[in-house]
N, C-alpha and C positions, 0 to 999 in steps of 0.2 A: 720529673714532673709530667712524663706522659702519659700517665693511666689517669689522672686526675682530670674531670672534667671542669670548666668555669662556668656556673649558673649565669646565663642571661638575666642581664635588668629589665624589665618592660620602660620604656619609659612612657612620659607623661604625655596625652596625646594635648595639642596644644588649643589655648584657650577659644582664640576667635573661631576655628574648622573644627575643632575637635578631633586634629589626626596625627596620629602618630609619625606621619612619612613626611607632614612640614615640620613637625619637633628634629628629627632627624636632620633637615636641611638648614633648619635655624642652627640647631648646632655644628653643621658643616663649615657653617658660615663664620659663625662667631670666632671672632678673636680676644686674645688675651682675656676671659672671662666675661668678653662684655656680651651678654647676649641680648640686652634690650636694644644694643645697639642693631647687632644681627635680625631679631625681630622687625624689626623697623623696616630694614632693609626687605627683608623677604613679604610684610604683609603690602607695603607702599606697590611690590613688583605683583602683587598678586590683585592690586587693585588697579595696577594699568592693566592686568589681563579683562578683568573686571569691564572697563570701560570699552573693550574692545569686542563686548557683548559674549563673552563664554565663562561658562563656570571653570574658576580660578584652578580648583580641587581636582576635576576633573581632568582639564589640559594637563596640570603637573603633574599624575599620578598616571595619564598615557604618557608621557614627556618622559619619567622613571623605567615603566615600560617597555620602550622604544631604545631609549638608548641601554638597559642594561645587556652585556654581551652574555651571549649562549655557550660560547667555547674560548677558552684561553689559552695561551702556552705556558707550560711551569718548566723549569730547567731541571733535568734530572742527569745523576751520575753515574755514569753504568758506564766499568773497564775503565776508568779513565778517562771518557770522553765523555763532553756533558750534550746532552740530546735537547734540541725544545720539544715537549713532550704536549702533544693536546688535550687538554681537559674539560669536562662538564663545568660552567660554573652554575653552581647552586644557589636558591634564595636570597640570604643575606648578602653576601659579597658581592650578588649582582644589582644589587640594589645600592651597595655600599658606593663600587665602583662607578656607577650611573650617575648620582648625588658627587661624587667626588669631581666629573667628567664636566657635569654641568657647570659646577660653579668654578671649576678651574677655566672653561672655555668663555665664562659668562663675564670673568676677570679679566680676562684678554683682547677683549673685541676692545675695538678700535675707538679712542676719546675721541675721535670726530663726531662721528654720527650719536652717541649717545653721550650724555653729561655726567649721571651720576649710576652707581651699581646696580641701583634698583630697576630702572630702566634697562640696563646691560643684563641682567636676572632677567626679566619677563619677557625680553628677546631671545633670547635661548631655549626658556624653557618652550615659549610659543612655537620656535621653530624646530627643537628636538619632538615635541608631537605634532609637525607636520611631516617629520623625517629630513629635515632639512638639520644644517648646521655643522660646527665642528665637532663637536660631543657624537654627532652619530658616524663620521669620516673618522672618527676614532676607532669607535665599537668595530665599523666595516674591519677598518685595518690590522683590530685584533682577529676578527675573524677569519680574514685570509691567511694570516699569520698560522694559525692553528689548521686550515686547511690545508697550505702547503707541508706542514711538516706533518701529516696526517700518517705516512710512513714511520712514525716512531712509534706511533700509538701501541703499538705493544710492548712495548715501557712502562705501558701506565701499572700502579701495581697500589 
């Protein structure tokens, strides 16, 4: 199966923004098929951004931005011994891993200070486009990661 490429879907850019990168995050979100559920959740978070006087599209798509990472490490095998090996990441995946970053860190934050997801959503995203938060002490840490082992790089193949 590796000569055969898989044609991308576009999908549907969503109804209220008209953009394809909250479709994406809706769907990050959603579980077991419910995605009106997921919806809910993501437009409620993008109307506290709202009330906090900035356009919602905007923060979230520097928020995307900001935390997708530049270089990763991939583990590669050469002689038997496995290298972490530093790599470019590219477009999608970094977009993927960014969306993935956010709302795993946006699930995490603390049920004190916020009550429900959506709240926990629009604090993240607000403070990953200010450079702030756990989603970008992420990205940092992949990146040193891929820096220190920047000696294998000629593995990459």
């Amino acid at each position: 199966m590796r000569g055969k490429r898989v044609k991308k879907v576009l999908l549907i850019a969503d109804p209220i923004y008209g953009n394809r990168l909250v479709t994406r995050l809706i769907n990050r979100i959603m579980l077991s098929g419910k995605k009106h559920v997921a919806e809910h959740h993501v437009y409620d978070a993008f109307n506290r951004i709202k009330e906090k006087g900035e356009d919602p599209v905007k923060v979230f798509e520097l928020a995307v931005a900001t935390v997708g990472p530049k270089m990763e490490v991939r583990a590669r095998r050469v002689g038997g011994a496995s290298y972490q090996v530093p790599s470019e990441v590219r477009g999608d995946r970094r977009i993927s891993l960014a969306l993935r970053w956010i709302v795993a860190f946006a699930k995490k934050r603390a049920n004190r200070e916020y009550h429900t997801f959506a709240e926990k959503l629009a604090v993240e995203i607000l403070d990953a486009s200010k450079g702030l938060g756990e989603s970008i002490k992420k990205r940092d840490t992949m990146q040193r990661m891929a820096d220190a082992n920047r000696a294998f790089a000629h593995f990459k193949w």
